[in-house]
C-alpha positions as CSV (number, residue, x, y, z in Angstrom):
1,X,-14.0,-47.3,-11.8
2,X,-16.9,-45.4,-13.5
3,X,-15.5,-42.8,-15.4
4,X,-19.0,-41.6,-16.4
5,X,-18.8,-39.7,-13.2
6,X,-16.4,-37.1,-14.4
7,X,-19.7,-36.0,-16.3
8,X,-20.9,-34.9,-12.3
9,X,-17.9,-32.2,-12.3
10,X,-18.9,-29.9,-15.0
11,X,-17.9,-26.6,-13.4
12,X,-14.2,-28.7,-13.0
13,X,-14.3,-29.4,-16.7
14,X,-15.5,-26.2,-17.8
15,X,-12.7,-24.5,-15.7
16,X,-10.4,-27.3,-17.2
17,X,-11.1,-26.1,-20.7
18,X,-10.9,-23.0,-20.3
19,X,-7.3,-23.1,-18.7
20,X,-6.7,-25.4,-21.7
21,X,-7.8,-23.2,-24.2
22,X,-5.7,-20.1,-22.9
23,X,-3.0,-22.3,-22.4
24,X,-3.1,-22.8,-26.1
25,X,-3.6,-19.2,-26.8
26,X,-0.9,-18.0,-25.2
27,X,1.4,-20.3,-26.4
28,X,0.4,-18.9,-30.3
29,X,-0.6,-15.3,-29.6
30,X,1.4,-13.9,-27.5
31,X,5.4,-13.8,-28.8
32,X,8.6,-13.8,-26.9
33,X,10.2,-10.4,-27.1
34,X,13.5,-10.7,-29.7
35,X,17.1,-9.8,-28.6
36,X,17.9,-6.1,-27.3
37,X,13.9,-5.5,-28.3
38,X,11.8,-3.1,-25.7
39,X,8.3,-3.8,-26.0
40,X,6.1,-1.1,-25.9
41,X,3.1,-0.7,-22.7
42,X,0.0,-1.6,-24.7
43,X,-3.7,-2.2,-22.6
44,X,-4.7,-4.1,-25.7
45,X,-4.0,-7.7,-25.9
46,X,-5.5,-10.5,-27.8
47,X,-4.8,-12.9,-25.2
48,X,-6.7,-10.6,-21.8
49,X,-9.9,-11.0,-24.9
50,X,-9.9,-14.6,-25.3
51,X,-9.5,-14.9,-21.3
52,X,-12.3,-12.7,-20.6
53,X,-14.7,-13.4,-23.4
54,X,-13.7,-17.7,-22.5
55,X,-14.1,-17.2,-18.6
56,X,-17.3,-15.1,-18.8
57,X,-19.1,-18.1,-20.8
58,X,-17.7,-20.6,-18.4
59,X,-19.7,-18.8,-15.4
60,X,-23.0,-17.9,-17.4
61,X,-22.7,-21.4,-18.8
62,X,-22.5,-23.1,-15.3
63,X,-24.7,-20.3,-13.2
64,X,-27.8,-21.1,-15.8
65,X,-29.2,-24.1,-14.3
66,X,-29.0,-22.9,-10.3
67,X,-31.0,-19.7,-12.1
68,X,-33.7,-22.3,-14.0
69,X,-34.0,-24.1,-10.7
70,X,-32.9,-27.4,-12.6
71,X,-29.9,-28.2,-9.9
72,X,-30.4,-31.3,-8.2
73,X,-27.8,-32.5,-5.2
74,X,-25.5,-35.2,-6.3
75,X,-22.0,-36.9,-5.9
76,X,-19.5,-38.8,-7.2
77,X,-16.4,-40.9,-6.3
78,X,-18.1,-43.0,-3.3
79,X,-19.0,-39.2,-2.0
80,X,-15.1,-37.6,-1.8
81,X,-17.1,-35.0,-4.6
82,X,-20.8,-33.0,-3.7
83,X,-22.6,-30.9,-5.8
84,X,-25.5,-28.4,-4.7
85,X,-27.1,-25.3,-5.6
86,X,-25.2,-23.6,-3.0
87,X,-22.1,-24.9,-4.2
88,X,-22.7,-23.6,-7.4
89,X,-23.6,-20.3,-6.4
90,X,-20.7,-20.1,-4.3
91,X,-18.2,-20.7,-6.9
92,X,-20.6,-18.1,-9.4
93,X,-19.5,-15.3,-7.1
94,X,-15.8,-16.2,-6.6
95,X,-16.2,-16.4,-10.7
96,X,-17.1,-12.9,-11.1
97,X,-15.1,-11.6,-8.3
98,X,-11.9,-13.4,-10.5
99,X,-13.4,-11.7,-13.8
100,X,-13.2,-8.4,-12.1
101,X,-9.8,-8.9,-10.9
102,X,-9.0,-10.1,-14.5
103,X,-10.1,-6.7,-15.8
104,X,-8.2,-4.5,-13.5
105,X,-5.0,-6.5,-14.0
106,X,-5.2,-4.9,-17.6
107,X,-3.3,-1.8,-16.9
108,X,-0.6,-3.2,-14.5
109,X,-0.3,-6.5,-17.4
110,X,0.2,-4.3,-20.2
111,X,3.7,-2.7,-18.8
112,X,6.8,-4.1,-20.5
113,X,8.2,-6.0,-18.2
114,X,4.9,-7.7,-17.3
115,X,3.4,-7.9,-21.3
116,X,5.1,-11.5,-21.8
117,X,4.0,-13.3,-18.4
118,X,0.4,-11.8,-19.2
119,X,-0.2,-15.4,-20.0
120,X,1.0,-17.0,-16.9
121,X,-0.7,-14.6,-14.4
122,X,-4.3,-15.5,-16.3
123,X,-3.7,-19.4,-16.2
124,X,-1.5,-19.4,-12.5
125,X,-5.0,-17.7,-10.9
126,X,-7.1,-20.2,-13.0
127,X,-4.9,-23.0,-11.8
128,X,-5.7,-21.4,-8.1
129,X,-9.5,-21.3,-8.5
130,X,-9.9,-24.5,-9.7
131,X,-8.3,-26.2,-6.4
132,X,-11.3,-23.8,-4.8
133,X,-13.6,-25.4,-7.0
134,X,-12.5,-28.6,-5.4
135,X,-12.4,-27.7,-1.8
136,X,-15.6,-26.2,-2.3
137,X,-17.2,-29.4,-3.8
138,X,-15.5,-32.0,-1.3
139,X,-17.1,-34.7,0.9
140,X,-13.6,-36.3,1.6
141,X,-10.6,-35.3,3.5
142,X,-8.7,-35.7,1.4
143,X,-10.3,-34.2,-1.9
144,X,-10.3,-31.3,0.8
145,X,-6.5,-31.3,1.2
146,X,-6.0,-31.4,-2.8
147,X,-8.1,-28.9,-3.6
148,X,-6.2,-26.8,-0.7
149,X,-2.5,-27.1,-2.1
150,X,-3.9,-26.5,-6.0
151,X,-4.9,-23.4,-4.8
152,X,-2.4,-22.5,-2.3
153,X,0.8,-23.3,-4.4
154,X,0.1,-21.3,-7.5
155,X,-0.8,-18.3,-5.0
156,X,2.7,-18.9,-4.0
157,X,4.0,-18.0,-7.5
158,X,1.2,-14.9,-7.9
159,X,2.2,-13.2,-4.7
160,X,5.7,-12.9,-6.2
161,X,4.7,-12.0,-9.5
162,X,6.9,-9.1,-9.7
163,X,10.0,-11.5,-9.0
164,X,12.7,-8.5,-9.6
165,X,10.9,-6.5,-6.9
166,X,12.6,-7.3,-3.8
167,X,8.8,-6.4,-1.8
168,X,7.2,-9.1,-3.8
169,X,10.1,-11.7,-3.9
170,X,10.3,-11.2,0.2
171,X,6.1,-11.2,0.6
172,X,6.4,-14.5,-1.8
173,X,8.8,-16.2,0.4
174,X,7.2,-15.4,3.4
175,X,3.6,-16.8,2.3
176,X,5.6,-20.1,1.0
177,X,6.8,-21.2,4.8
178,X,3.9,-19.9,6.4
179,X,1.4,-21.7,3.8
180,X,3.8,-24.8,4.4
181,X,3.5,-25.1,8.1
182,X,-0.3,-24.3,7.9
183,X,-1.1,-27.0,5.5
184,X,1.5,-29.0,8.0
185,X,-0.8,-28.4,10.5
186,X,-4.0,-29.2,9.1
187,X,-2.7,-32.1,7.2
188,X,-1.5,-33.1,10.9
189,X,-5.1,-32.9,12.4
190,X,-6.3,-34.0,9.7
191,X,-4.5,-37.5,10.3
192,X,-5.6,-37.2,14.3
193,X,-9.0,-37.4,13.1
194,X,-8.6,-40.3,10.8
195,X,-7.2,-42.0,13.5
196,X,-9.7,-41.6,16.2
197,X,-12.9,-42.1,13.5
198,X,-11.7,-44.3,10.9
199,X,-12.8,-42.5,8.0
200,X,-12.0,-39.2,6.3
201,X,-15.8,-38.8,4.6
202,X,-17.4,-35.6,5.9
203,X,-20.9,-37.4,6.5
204,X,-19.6,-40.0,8.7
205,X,-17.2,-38.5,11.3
206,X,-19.4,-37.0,13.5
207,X,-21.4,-40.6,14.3
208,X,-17.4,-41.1,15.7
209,X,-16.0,-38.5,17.2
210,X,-16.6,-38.1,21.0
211,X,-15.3,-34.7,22.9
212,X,-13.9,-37.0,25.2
213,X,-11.2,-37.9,23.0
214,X,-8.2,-36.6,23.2
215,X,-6.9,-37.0,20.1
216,X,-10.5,-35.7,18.3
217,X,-9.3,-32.3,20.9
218,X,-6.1,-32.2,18.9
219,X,-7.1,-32.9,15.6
220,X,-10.1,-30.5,15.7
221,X,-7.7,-27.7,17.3
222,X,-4.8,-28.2,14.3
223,X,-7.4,-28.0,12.0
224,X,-8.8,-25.0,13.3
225,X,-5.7,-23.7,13.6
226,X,-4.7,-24.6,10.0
227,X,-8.3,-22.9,8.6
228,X,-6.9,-19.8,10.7
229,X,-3.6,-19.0,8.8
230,X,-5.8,-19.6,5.1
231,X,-9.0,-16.7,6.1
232,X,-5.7,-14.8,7.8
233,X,-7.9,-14.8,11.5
234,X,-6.2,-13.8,14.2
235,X,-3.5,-15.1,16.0
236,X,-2.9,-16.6,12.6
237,X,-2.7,-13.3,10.8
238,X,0.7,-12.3,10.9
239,X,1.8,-13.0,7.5
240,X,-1.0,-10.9,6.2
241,X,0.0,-7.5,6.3
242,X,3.6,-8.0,4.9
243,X,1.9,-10.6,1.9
244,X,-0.5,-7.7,1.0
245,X,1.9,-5.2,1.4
246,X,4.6,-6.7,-0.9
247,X,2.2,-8.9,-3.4
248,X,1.4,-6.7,-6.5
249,X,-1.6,-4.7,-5.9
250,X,-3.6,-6.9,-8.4
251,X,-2.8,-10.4,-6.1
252,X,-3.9,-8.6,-2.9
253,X,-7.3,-8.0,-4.1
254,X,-7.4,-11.4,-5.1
255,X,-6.3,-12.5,-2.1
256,X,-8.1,-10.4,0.4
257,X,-11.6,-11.7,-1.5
258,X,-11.5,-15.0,-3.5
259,X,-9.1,-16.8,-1.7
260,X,-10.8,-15.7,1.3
261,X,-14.1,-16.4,0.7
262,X,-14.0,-19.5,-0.4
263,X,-12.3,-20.9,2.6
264,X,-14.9,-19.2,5.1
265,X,-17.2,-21.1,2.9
266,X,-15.5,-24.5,3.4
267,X,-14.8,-23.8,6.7
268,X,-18.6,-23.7,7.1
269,X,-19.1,-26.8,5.4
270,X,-16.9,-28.8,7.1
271,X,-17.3,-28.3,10.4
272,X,-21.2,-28.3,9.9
273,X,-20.9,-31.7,8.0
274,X,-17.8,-33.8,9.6
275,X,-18.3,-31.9,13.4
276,X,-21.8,-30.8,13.5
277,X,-23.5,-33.7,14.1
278,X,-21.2,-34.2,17.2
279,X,-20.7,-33.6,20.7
280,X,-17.2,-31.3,19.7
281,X,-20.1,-28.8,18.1
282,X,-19.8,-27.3,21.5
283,X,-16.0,-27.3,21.5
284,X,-15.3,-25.7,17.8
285,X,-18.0,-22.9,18.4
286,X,-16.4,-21.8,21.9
287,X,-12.9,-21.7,19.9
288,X,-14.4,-19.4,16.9
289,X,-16.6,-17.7,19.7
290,X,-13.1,-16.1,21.0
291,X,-10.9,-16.4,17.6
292,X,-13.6,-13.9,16.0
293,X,-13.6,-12.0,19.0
294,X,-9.8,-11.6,18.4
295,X,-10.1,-11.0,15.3
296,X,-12.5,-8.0,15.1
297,X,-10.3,-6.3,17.9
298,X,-7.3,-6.6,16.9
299,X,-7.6,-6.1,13.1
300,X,-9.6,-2.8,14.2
301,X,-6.9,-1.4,16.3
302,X,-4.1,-2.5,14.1
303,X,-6.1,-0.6,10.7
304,X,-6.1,3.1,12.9
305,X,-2.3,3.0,12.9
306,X,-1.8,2.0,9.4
307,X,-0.6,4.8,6.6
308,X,0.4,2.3,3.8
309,X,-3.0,1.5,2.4
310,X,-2.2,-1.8,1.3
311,X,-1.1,-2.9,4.7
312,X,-4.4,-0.7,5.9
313,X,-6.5,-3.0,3.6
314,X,-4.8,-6.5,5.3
315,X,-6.2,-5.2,8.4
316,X,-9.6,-4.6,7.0
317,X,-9.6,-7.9,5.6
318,X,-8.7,-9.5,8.4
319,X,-11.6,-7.7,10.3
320,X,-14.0,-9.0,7.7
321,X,-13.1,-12.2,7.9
322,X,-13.9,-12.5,11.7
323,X,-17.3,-10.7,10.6
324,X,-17.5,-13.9,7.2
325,X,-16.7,-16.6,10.2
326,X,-19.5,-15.2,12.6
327,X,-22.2,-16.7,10.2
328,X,-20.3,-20.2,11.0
329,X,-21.6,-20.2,13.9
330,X,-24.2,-22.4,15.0
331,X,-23.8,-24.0,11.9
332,X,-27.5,-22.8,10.9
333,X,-28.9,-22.6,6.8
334,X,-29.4,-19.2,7.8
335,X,-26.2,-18.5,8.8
336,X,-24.5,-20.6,5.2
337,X,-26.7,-18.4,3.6
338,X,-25.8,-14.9,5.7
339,X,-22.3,-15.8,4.6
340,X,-22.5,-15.9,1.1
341,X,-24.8,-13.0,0.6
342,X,-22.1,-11.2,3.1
343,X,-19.1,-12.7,0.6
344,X,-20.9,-11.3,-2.4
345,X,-21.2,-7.7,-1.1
346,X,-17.3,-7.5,0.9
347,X,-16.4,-8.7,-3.1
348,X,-17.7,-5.8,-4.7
349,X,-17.0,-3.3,-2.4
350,X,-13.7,-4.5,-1.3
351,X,-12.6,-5.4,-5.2
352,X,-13.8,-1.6,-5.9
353,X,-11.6,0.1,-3.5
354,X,-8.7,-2.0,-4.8
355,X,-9.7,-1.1,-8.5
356,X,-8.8,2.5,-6.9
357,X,-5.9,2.0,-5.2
358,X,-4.4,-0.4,-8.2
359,X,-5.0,2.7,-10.7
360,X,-3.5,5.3,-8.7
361,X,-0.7,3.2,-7.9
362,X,0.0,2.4,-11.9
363,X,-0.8,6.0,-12.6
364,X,1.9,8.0,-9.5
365,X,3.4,5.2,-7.5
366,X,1.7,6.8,-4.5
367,X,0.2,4.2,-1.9
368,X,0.0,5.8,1.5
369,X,-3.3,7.6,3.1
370,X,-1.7,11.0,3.2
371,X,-0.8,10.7,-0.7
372,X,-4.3,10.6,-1.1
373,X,-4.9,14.3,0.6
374,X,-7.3,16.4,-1.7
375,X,-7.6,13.8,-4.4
376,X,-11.6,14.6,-4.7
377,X,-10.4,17.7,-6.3
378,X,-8.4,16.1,-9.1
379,X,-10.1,13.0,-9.5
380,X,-13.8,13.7,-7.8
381,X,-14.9,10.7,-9.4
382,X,-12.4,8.0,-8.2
383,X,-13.1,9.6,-5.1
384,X,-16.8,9.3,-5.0
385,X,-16.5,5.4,-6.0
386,X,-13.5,5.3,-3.2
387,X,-16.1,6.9,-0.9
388,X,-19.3,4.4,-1.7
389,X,-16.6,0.9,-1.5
390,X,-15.6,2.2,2.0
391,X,-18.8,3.1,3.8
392,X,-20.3,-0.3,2.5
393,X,-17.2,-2.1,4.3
394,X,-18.0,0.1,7.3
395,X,-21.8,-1.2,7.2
396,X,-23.1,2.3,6.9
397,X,-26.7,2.4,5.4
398,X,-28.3,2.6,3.2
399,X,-25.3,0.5,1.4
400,X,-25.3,-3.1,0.8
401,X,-22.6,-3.6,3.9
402,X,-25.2,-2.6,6.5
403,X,-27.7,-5.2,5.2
404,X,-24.8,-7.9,4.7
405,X,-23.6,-7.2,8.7
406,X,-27.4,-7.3,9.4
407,X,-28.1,-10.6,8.1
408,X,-25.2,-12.1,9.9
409,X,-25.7,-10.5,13.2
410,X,-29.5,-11.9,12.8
411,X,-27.7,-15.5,12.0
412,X,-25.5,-15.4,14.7
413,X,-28.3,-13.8,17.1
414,X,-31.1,-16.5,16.3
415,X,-27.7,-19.0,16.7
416,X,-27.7,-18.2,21.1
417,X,-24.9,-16.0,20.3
418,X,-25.9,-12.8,21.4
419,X,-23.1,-11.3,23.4
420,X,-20.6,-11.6,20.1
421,X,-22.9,-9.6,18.2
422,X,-22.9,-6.9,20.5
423,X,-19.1,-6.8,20.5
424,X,-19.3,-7.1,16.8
425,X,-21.5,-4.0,16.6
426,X,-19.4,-2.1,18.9
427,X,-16.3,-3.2,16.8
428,X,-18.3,-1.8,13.7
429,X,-18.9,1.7,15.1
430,X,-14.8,1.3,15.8
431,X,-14.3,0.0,11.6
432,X,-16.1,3.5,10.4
433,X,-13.7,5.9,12.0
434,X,-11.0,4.2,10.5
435,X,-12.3,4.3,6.9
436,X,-13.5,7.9,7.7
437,X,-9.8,8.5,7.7
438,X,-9.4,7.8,4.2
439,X,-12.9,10.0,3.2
440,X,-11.1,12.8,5.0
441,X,-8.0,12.9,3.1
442,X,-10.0,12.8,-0.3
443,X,-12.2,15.7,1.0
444,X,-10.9,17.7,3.5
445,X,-7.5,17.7,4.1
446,X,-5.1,20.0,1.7
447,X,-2.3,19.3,-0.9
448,X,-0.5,21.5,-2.4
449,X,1.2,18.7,-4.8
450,X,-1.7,16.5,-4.8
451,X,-2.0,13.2,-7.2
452,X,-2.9,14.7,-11.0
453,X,-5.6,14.0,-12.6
454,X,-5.4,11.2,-14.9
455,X,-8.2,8.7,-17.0
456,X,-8.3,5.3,-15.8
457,X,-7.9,2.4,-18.8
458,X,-10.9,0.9,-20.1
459,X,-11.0,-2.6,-17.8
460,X,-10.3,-0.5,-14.4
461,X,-13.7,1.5,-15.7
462,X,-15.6,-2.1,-16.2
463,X,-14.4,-3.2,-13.5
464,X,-15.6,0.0,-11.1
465,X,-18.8,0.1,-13.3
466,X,-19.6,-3.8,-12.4
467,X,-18.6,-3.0,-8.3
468,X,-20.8,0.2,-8.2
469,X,-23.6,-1.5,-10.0
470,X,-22.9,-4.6,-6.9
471,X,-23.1,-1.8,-3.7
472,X,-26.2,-0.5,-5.1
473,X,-28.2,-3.2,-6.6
474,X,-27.4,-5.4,-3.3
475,X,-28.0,-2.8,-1.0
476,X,-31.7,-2.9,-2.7
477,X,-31.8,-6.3,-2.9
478,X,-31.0,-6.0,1.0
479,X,-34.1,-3.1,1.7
480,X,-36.3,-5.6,0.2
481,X,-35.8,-8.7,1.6
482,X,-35.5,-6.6,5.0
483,X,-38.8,-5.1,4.3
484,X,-40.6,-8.4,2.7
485,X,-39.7,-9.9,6.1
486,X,-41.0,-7.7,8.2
487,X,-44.2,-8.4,6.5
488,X,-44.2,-11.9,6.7
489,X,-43.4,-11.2,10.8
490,X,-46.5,-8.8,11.3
């Protein structure tokens, strides 16, 4: 074995010694609290500066050759490991969607009874986003299936973070069997379609597979089914809502966005790399054809009757993710690239929201919608960001969502798949009355005890800062690509 090729993974490595280094930092910064000893809530901690100045190298570090153009396409391993330009992109955005989350967690972190596992919640996520570094960067099955458990067992243990809370504890256990049975069944299809092609390399299953095959039907359905319960689409969703609801408020946002997006993004590549090239092409995009269908619907109708705004934001995700799968479709370049443009804005404006509803929570405890009645006239500026995150979920323009929706619909239109985009636009119109509901009870409805006025800690401010910059500079990014187009068309 050629262990030169180790040199291929340098994100991995990067990653790696980063996790090492924090590892070691926490293990000699950070102190045990002694006997009978109540630490005091303190925002500053030496070990949340060495993670954030340590992780934000790591991803300029890595994102600098894609920017110089100096990224070549290469593998490793026989193949079981890819690199690409898009690859590295991909995991540069789930890299600063992380270093956001990382500076909103500052606040909730800093209470006493969280200040001494402040070093396991930084290296447990790291842990998680290097098994998406792997998933993302697999040719092989079974690379694949690795990076898939490194990332889905140490969500596990951040989902119930807050073990004495008997919300998180329950939320924990419940994403532990469901995670199990998931990676049961895609572990199980998985094997189906070893068996009917003889090989687990992405490149060479399609030249095998044949739609005629029953067990080709099987394996491709577990699989699909399997990808369903990890991007939460429905009718694998039904953990969701009660995992977001119980997971601290910190873990949802991660949740709802990185772990998200990077397996829309894998779903993408595999199915346009190991079923593409096949005649089951026609099978798997029938099967999302309905699943995002289902998805859009249902999540829509579910969000309306929601008042807890964590369970309200499941439903939302759940919604985007049917809109993140729609530019799998077709299994176009324009539709890979539709999707991570569309990941990149749902990050910042869904991260933002949650940077809102994470300080509000540390600050009064209050999570429902109605809590939130008249809050633009003791926090008008919370408000205002709430305001801008929400209509760029809803796709209302001139905000980066409607030109992230737009690009996908034109993916999935140019794909032969007009009819879904029409029922995805109608199930858009749908999506903005139900975040209008939140808009209203920031600035119309009355309170006569609403939440107090209060000033956010310094990383909730960065972290709102860096998602306003992302609506606005990507909804311009959006006008002129949109209008540099249309030029090129006349």
């Amino acid at each position: 074995m050629d262990y030169s090729q180790f040199l291929y993974m340098t994100e991995e490595l990067s990653l790696l010694l980063v996790i090492l280094l924090v590892f070691l930092a926490d293990l000699f910064l950070c102190r045990e609290p002694k006997e009978g000893e109540q630490l005091e809530p303190s925002a500053k901690s030496p070990i949340a500066w060495v993670v954030l100045c340590l992780f934000t190298v790591h991803t300029l570090v890595n994102l600098l050759p894609c920017l110089n153009g100096s990224m070549e396409v290469t593998s490793a391993f026989g193949g079981m490991y890819q690199h690409s330009a898009m690859m590295t992109v991909v995991k540069s955005v789930l890299n600063v969607g992380t270093l956001v989350v990382f500076l909103m967690a500052g606040g909730w972190l800093s209470r006493p009874e969280n200040q001494v596992k402040r070093g396991e919640f930084y290296l447990i996520t790291l842990f998680t986003l290097l098994g998406m570094y792997l998933m993302i960067s697999s040719g092989h099955f079974l690379m694949f299936f690795i990076g898939l458990e490194m990332a889905s067992v140490p969500m596990a243990a951040l989902v119930a973070f807050d073990k004495y809370r008997y919300e998180s504890a329950e939320a924990g256990a419940k994403f532990v069997l469901l995670a199990i049975f998931s990676s049961g069944l895609l572990l199980y299809g998985i094997s189906l379609i070893y068996g009917a092609t003889g090989t687990l390399y992405f490149d060479l299953i399609g030249a095998q597979l044949s739609s005629r095959s029953l067990m080709s039907l099987v394996g491709l359905t577990f699989f699909l089914s399997g990808m369903g319960f990890k991007i939460s689409l429905v009718p694998f969703h039904l953990w969701t809502a009660d995992t977001y609801q119980g997971a601290p408020t910190i873990v949802t946002s991660y949740l709802s966005v990185i772990s998200k997006g990077s397996a829309a993004f894998v779903l993408f590549t595999v199915l346009t790399k190991a079923f593409g090239a096949s005649d089951l092409a026609s099978e798997w995009n029938r099967a999302l054809f309905w699943i995002i269908i289902a998805s859009i619907t249902i999540a829509n109708l579910f969000a309306i009757q929601q008042q807890n705004l964590k369970r309200f934001m499941a439903f939302s995700a759940i919604s985007q993710a049917g809109y993140l799968v729609l530019g799998v479709m077709g299994g176009t370049a324009q539709g890979q690239t539709a999707l991570v443009y569309y990941l990149l804005v749902y990050m910042v404006a869904n991260l933002g929201a949650f940077a809102v509803i994470n300080v509000i929570e540390q600050q009064s405890g209050k999570i429902r919608i109605d809590d939130y009645d008249g809050l633009y006239n003791t926090n008008p500026k919370l408000s205002f960001l709430m305001t801008l995150c929400l209509f760029s979920l809803a796709g209302i323009p001139p905000f980066a969502g409607m030109f992230s929706k737009f690009f996908i619909f034109m993916a999935a239109f140019n794909a032969g798949y007009q009819w879904l985009v029409l029922i995805a636009l109608i199930n858009t119109v749908l999506s903005l009355y139900y975040y209008l509901l939140i808009v209203k009870a920031m600035y119309i409805k009355k309170n006569e005890s609403p939440i107090a006025t209060f000033r956010s800690d310094n990383g909730t401010r960065a972290a709102l800062v860096i998602c306003t910059i992302g609506v606005v500079l990507f909804g311009i990014m959006g006008v002129c690509y949109s209008y540099i187009d249309s030029l090129s068309v006349l």
